[in-house]
C-alpha positions as CSV (number, residue, x, y, z in Angstrom):
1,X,-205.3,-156.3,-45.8
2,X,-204.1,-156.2,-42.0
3,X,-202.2,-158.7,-40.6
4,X,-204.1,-161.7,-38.9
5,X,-204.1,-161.5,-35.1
6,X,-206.8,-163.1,-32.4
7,X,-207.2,-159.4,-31.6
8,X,-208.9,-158.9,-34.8
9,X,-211.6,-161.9,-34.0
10,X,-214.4,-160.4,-32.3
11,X,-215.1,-164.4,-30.4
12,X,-211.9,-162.4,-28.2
13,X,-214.4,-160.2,-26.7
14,X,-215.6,-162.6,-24.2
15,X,-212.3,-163.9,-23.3
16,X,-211.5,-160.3,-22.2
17,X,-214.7,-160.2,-20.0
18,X,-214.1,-163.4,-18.3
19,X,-211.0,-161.8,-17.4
20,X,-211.7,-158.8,-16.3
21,X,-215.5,-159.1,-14.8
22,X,-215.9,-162.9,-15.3
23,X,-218.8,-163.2,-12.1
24,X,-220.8,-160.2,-14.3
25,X,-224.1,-161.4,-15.8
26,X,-223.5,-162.2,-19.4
27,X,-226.9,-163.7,-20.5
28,X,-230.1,-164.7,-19.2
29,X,-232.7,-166.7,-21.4
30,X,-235.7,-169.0,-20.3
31,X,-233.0,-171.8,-18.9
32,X,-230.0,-170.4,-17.3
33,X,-228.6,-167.8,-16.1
34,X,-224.8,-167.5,-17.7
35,X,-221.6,-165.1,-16.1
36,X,-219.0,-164.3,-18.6
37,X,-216.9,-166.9,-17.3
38,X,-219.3,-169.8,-18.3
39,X,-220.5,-168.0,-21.5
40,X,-216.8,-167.7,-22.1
41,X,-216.1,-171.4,-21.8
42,X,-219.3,-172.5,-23.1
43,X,-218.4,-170.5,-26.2
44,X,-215.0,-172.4,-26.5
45,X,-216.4,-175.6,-26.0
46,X,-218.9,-174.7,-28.8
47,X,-216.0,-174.2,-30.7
48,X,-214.7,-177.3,-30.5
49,X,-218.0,-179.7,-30.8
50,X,-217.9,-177.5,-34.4
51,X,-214.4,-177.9,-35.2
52,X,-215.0,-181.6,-34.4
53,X,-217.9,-181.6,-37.4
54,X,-214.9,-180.4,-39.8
55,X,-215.8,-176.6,-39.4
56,X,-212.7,-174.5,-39.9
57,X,-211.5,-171.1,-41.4
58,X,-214.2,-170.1,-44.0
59,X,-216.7,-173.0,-43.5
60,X,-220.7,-172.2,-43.0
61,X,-222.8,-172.7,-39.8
62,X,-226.1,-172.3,-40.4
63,X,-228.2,-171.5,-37.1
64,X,-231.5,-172.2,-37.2
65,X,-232.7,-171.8,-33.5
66,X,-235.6,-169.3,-31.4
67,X,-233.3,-166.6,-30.0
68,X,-231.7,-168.4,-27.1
69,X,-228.0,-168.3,-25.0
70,X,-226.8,-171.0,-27.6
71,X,-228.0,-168.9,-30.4
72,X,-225.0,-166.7,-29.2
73,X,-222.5,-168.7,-28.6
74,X,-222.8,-170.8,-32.0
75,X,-222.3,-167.5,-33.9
76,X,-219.2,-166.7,-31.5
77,X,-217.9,-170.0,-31.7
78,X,-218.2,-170.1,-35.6
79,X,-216.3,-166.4,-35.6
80,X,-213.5,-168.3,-32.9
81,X,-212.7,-170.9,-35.7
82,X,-212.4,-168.4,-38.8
83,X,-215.7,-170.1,-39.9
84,X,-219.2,-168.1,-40.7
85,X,-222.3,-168.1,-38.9
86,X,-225.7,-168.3,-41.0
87,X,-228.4,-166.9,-38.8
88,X,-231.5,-168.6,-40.6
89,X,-234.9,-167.1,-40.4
90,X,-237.0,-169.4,-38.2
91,X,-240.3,-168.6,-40.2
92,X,-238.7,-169.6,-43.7
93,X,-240.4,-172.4,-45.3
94,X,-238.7,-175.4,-46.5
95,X,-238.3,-174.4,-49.9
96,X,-236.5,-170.9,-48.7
97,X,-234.3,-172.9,-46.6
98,X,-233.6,-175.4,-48.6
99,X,-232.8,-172.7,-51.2
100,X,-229.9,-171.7,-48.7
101,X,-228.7,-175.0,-47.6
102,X,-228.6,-175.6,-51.5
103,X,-226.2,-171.6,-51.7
104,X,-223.9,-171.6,-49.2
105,X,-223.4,-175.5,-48.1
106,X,-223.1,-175.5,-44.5
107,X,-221.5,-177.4,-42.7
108,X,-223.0,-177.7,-39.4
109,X,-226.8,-177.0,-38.7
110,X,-227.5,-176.2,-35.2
111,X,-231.6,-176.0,-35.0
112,X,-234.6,-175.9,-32.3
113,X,-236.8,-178.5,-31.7
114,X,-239.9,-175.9,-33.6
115,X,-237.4,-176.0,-36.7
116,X,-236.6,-180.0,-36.9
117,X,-239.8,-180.9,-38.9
118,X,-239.2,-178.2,-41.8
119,X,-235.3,-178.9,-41.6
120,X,-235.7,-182.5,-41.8
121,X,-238.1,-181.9,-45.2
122,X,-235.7,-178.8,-46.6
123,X,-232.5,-181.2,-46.5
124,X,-234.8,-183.7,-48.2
125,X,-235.1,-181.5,-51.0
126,X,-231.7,-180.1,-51.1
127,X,-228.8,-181.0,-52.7
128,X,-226.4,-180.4,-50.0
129,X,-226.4,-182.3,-47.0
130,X,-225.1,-180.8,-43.5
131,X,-222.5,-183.4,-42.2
132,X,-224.2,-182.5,-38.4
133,X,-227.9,-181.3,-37.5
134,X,-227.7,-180.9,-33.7
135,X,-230.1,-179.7,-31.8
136,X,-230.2,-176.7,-29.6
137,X,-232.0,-174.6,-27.2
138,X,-233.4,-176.7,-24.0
139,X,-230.9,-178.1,-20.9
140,X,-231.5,-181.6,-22.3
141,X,-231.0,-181.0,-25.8
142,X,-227.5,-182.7,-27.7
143,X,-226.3,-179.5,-28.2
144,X,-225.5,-179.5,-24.6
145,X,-224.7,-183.0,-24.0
146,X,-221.9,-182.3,-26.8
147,X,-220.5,-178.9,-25.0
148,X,-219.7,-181.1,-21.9
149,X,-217.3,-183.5,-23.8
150,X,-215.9,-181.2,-26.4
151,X,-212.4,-179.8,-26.1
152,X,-212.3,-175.5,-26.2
153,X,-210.7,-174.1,-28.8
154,X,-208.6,-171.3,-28.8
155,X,-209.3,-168.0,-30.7
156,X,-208.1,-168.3,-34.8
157,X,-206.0,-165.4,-35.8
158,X,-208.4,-163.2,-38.2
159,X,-208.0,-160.2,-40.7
160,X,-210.5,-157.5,-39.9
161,X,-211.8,-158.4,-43.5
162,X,-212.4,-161.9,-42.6
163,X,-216.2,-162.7,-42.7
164,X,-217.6,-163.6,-39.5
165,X,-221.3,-163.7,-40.6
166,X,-223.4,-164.4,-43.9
167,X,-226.6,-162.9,-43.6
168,X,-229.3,-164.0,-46.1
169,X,-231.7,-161.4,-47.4
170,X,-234.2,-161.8,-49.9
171,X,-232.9,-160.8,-53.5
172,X,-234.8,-158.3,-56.3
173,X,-233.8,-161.6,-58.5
174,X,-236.3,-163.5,-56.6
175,X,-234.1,-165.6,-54.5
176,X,-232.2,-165.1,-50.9
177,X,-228.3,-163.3,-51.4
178,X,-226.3,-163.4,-48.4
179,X,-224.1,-160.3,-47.5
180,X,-220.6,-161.1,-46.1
181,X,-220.5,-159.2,-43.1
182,X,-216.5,-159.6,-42.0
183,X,-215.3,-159.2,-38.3
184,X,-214.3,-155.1,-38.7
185,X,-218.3,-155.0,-39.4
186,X,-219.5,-156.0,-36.1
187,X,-216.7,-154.3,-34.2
188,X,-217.2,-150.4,-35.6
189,X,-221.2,-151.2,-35.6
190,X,-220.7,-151.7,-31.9
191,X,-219.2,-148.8,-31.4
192,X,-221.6,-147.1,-33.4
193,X,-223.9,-148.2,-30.9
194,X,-222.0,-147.5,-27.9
195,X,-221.7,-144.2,-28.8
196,X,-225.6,-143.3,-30.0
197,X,-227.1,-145.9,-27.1
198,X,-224.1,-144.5,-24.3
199,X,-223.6,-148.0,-23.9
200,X,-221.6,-149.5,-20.7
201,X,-221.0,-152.5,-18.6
202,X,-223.7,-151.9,-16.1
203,X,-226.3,-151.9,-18.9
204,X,-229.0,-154.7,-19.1
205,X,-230.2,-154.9,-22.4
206,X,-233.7,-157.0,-23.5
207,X,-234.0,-159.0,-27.1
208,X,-237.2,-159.2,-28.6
209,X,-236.6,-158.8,-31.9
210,X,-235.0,-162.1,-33.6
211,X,-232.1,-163.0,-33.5
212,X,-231.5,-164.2,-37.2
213,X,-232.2,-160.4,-37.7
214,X,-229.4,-157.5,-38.2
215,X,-231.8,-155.7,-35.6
216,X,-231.4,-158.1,-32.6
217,X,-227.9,-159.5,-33.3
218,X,-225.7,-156.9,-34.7
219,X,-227.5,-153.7,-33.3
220,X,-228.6,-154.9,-29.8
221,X,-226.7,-158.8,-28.5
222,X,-223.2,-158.2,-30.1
223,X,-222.9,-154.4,-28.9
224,X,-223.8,-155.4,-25.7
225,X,-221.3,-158.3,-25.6
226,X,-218.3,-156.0,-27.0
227,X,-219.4,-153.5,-23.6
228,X,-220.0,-156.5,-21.0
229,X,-223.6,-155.4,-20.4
230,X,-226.0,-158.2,-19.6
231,X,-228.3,-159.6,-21.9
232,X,-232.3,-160.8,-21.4
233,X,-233.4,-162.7,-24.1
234,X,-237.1,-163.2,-25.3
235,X,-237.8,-166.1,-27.7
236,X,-240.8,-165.3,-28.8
237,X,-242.9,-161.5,-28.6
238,X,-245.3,-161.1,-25.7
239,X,-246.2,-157.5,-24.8
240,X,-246.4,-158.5,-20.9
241,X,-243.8,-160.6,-21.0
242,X,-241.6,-157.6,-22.2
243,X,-243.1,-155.4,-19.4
244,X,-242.7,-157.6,-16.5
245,X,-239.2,-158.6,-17.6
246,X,-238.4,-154.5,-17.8
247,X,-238.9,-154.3,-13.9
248,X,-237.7,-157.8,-13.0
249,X,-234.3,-157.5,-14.5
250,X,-233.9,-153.9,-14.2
251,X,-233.8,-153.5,-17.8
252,X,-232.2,-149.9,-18.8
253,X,-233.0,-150.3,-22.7
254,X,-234.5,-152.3,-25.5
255,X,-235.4,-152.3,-29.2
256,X,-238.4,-153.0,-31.0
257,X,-240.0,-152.9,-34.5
258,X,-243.0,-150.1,-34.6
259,X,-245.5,-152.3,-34.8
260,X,-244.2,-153.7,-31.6
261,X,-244.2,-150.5,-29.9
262,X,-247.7,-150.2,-30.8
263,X,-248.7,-153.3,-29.3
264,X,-246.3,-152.5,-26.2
265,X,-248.3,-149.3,-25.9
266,X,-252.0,-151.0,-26.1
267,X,-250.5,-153.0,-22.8
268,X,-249.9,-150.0,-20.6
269,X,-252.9,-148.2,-22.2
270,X,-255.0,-151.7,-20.9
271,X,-252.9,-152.4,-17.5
272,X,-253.2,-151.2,-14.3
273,X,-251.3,-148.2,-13.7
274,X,-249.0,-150.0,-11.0
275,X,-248.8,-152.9,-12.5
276,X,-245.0,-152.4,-14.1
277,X,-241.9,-151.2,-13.0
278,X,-240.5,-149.2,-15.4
279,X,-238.0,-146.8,-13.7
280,X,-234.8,-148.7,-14.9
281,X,-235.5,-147.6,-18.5
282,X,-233.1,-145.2,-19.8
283,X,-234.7,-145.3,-23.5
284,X,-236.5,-147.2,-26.2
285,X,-235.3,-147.9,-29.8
286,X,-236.9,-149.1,-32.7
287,X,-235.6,-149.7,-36.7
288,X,-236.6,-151.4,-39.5
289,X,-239.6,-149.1,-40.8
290,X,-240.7,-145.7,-39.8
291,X,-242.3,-145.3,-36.6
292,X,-245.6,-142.8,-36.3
293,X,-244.9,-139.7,-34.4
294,X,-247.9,-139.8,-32.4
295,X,-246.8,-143.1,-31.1
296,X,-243.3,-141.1,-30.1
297,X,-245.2,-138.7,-28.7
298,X,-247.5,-141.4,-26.4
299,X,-244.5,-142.7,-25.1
300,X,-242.8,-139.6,-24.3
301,X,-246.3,-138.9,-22.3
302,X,-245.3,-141.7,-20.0
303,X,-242.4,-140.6,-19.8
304,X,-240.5,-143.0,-22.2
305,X,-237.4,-141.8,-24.5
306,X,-237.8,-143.2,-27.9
307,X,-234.8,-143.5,-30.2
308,X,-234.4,-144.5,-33.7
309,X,-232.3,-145.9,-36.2
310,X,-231.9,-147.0,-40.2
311,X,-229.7,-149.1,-41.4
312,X,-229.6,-152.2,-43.5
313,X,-228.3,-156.0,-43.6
314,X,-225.4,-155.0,-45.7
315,X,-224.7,-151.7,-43.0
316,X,-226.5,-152.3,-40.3
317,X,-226.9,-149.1,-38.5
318,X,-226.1,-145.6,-40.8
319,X,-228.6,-143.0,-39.3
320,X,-230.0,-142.4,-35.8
321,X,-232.3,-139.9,-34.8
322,X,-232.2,-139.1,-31.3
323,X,-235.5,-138.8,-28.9
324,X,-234.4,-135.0,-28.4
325,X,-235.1,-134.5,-32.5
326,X,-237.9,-137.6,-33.1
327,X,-240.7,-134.8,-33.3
328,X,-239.0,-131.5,-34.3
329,X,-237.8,-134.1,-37.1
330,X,-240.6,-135.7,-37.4
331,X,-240.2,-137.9,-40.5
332,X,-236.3,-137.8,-40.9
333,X,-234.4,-140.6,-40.0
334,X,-231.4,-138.8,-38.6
335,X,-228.0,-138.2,-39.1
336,X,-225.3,-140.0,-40.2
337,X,-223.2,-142.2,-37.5
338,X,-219.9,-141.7,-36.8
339,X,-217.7,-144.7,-37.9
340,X,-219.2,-144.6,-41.8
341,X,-219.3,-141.8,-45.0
342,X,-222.6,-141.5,-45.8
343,X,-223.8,-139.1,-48.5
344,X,-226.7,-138.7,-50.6
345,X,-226.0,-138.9,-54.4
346,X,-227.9,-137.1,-57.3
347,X,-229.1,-140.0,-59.0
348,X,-228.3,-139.0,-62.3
349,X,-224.7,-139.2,-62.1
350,X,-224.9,-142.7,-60.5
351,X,-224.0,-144.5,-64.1
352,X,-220.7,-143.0,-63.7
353,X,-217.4,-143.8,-61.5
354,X,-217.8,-142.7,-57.5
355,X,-215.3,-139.1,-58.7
356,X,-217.8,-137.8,-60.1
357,X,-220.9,-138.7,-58.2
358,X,-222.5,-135.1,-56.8
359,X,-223.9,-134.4,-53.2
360,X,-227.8,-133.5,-53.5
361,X,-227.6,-129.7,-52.0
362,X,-228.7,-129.6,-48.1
363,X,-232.3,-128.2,-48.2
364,X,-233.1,-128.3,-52.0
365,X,-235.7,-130.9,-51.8
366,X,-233.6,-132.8,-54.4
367,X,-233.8,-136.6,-54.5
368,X,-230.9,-139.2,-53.6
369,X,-229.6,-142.6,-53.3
370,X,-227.7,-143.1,-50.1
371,X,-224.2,-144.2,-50.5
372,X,-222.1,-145.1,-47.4
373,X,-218.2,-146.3,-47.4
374,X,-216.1,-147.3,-44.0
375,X,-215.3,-150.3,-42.0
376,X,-219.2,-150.7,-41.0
377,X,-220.2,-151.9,-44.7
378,X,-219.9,-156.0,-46.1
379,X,-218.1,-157.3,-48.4
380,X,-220.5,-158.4,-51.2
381,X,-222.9,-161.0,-51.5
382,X,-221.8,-164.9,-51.3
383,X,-221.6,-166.5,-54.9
384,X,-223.0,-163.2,-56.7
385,X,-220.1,-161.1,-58.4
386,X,-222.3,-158.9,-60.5
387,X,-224.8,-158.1,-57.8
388,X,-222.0,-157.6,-55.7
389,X,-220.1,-155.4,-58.4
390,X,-223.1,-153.3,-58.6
391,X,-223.8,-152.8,-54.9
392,X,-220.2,-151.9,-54.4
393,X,-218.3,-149.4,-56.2
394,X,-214.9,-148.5,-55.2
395,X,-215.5,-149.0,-51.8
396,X,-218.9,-146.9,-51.9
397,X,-221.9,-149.2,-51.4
398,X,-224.7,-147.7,-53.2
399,X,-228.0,-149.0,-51.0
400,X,-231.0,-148.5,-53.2
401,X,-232.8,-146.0,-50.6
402,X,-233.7,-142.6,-51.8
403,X,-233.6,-139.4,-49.3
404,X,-233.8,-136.0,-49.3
405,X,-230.9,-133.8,-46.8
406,X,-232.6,-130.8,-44.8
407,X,-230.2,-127.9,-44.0
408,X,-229.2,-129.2,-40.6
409,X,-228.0,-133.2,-42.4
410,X,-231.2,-134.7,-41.4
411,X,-232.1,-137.5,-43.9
412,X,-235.6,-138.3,-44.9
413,X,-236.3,-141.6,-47.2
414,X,-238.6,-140.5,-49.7
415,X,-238.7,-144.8,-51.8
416,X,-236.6,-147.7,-52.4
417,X,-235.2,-148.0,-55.5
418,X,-235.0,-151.7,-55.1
419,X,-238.9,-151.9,-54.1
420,X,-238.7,-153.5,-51.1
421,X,-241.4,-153.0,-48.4
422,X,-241.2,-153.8,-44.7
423,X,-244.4,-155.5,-43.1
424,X,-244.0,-155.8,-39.2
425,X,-240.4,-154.9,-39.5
426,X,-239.5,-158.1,-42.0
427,X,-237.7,-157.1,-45.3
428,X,-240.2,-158.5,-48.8
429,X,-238.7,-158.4,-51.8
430,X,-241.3,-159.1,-54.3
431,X,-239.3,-160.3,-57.1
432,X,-239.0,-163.5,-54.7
433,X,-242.8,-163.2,-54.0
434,X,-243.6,-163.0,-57.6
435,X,-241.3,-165.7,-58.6
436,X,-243.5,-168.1,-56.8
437,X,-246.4,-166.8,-57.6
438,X,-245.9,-167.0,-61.2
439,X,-245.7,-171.1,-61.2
440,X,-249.4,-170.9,-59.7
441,X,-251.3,-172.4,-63.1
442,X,-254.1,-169.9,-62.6
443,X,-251.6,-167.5,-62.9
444,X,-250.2,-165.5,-66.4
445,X,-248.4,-162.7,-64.5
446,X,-247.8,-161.6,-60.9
447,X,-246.7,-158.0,-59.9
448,X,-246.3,-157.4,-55.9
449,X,-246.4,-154.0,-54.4
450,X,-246.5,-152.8,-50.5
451,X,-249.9,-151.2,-49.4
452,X,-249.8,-149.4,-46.3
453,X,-251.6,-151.3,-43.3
454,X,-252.5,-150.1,-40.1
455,X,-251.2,-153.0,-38.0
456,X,-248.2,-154.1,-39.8
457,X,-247.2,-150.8,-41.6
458,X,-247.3,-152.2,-44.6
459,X,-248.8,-156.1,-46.9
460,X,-248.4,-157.1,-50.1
461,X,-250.8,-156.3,-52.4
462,X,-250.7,-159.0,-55.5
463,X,-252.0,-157.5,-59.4
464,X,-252.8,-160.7,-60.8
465,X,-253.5,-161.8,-64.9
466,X,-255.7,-164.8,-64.6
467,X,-255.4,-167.4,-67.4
468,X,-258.3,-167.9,-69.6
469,X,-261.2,-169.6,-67.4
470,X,-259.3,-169.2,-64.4
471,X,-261.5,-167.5,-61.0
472,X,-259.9,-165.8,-58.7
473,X,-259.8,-167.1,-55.0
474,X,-257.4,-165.5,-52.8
475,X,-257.9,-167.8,-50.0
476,X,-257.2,-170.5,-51.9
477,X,-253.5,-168.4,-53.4
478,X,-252.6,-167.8,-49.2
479,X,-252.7,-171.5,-48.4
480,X,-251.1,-172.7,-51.9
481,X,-248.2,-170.5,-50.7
482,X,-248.0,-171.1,-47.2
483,X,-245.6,-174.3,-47.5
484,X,-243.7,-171.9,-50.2
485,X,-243.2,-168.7,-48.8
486,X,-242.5,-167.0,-45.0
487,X,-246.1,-165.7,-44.2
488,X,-245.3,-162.3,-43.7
489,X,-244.5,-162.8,-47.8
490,X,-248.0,-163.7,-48.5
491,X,-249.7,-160.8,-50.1
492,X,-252.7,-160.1,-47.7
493,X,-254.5,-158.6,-50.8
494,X,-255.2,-160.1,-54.5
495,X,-256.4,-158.0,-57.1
496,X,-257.2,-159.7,-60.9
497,X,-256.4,-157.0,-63.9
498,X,-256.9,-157.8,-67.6
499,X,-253.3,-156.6,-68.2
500,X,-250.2,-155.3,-66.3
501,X,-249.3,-151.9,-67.2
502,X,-245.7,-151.8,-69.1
503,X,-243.6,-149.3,-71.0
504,X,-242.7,-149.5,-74.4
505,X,-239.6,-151.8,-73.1
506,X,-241.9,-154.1,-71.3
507,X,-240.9,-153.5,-67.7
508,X,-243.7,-153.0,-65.5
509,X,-245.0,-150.1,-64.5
510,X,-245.2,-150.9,-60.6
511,X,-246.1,-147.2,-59.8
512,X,-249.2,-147.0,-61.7
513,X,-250.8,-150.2,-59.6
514,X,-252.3,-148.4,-57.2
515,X,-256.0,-149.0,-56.0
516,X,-258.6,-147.1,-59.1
517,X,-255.4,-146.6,-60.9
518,X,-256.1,-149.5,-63.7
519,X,-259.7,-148.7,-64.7
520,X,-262.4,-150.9,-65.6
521,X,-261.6,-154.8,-65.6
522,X,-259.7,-154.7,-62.3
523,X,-261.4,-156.8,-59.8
524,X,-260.7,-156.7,-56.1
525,X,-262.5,-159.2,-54.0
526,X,-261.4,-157.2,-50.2
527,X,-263.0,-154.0,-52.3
């Protein structure tokens, strides 16, 4: 492990800026208008209102706050202090969150005025209690009253290895891991993205996407912090809003989930042809599911780049396809980035150690698991050693995505081994979904699959064994989960089936649940 230095502690990169281009625009969100100077001292006075909680080196802050500049400097100020920042998914319900509360015992919750009803009922039903809830977001808000009497702190020496973040994302076990995501992380991501987005100071870089999110923290706010562009931040997604505030604030880049850009595309399609400024744009970028090459191919009509990435929690970014390939590539995700090993393993020799794991050959069709090593991947997940010890194996991470390689290193995902599904660019696990599911008392069994969906790229689709007597009424499933589950968790489809189909083991056959696939019995009420 390297020695600890405040070099190491990425919270340094502001104190650098407000050095050397302290009067630049750091951050602009619905209240003020921040230079790196004040974000600077704000971020060291954030510090010390947390330090005066009891956080130190190690200790959890969970932040559970609309994307915002306080957002920001919480996570910073949680990195100056050696402590970890939790972003916390705003639409969690209070079960999820107290779930987390309950894991990784924060000490501090910093939280929005939208989040205080569902905080105040998940620390009901927790265990652990936060010693602070402050609240966060507006000019009058605590959180700001406490900045103006709190002493800064200085910078806590740091090993690279030291984890800055812990990111929750929802677990094949049915419940939320978080992935320890340690300073050296966010530092080679960022140049990851320097390098693909040809990042620099003068950039001006809009937020759409969340926050809480890998996408909008660690691939678009901290990249743009570690170059000393200027940030815009969005709190919530308005397709007009994002528009207008490309030609206001001279915006030369954003990113976007596809079903975003899809939306962003019906506004232009509907506007006026004058009605936006959009000449500052350099590019668009999107992530977190695949994007449809007509849609790349719209864009680039209007003359609009359109970049893309993969990546994970655990990774954040490990491929990016650039606009010059998105169609003669059409499908791939891209190539590998430069500050990670990424290969693509023959999954039959994955049961044995990393020496003698095999390359699929380039152009054979053959099937894959990715497996990346290098300063860009976490350190495991908090409080789960065997998860952990079979995610990571000797330094490889093994990330559950299956790809083919074409001759040139283009990847294409061809499944998850870990069944995942994305819907409107928001990770669902359905072991979790079916975990809840399976306490409903009309409910024998539960399997969850993803169903493609024209809007939100892909739902839930719920196969369902009713218990004897039992009718079922998918409305009434949606709103018994609502107050259990995020909604975009909620399958959007319930089918009843006599039986779930299983191997000789027992283990359900997911891949035969298909619409038509389980004969007569099955009964679909959206059919």
């Amino acid at each position: 492990m390297s020695e600890r230095s405040i070099h190491h502690n990425v919270a340094t990169w502001l104190d650098r800026h407000a050095q050397d281009r302290g009067t630049a625009e750091a951050v602009i969100d619905a209240h003020r208008r921040l230079r790196y100077a004040e974000l600077a001292s704000r971020t060291a006075r954030a510090a010390g209102v947390l330090a005066g909680a009891g956080v130190g080196p190690g200790e959890r802050v969970a932040v559970l706050l609309g994307s915002s500049t306080p957002y920001l400097e919480v996570v910073l100020a949680a990195a100056r202090l050696g402590a970890m920042a939790v972003p916390v998914n705003v639409r969690w319900s209070q079960r999820e969150i107290a779930v987390l509360l309950d894991d990784c015992t924060p000490r501090v919750v910093v939280h929005g005025e939208a989040q205080a009803q569902v905080l105040e009922r998940a620390c009901a039903a927790a265990r652990h209690q936060p010693a602070l809830r402050l609240l966060a977001g507006a000019p009058d808000d605590p959180y700001e009253a406490a900045l103006a009497s709190a002493e800064p702190q200085p910078a806590a020496p740091v090993s690279p290895d030291d984890p800055m973040i812990l990111m929750y994302t929802s677990g094949t076990t049915g419940a939320p891991k978080g992935a320890l995501l340690p300073h050296r992380k966010t530092l080679y991501n960022a140049r990851n993205a320097e390098i693909f987005f040809r990042m620099e100071g003068r950039d001006r870089v809009l937020v759409v996407v969340p926050l809480f999110h890998s996408f909008g923290l660690a691939i678009l706010a901290l990249p743009t912090l570690h170059v000393g562009g200027a940030l815009v931040l969005q709190a919530r997604f308005d397709p007009a809003a994002v528009w207008r505030a490309v030609g206001e604030e001279r915006i030369r880049f954003f990113g976007a989930v596809p079903t975003m850009f899809r939306s962003l595309h019906e506004e232009l399609e509907t506007a006026p042809p004058a009605r936006y400024e959009l000449d500052s744009l350099r590019f668009l970028f999107t992530s977190g599911a695949p994007i449809p090459v007509e849609l790349i191919r719209a864009y680039e009509r209007r003359g609009l780049v359109l970049k893309q990435g993969f990546g994970q929690t655990e990774t954040s970014t490990l491929t990016c396809l650039d606009a010059a390939d998105a169609i003669r590539k059409a499908g791939s995700v891209g190539r590998p980035v430069p500050y990670a090993v990424v290969r693509v393993v023959a999954r039959q020799g994955l049961a044995e150690p990393p020496a003698r794991w095999r390359d699929v050959v380039p152009g054979s069709g053959q099937t894959g698991e990715i497996v990346v090593r290098g300063p860009i991947t976490m350190l495991g997940y908090w409080n789960r050693p065997e998860e952990t010890a079979a995610t990571l194996r000797e330094g490889w991470l093994r990330t559950g995505d299956l790809a083919t390689v074409d001759p040139e290193g283009f990847l294409t995902l061809v499944g998850r081994a870990r069944e995942l599904f994305i819907s409107g660019g928001e990770n669902v696990y359905p072991a979790e979904v079916e975990a809840v599911f399976e306490t409903h008392p009309d409910l024998s069994e539960v399997a969850v699959v993803g169903v493609p969906d024209e809007r939100w790229g892909e739902v839930g689709c719920a196969y369902v064994v009713l218990v004897p007597g039992a009718v079922l009424a998918p409305e009434a499933l949606e709103a018994w989960a609502s107050d259990k589950l995020a909604s975009f968790k909620i399958p959007r489809r319930f089918v009843a089936v006599p039986a779930l189909p299983r191997t000789e083991t027992g283990k359900i056959q997911k891949w035969k649940l298909a619409p038509g696939a389980l004969g007569p019995g099955a009964e679909d009420p959206a059919a």
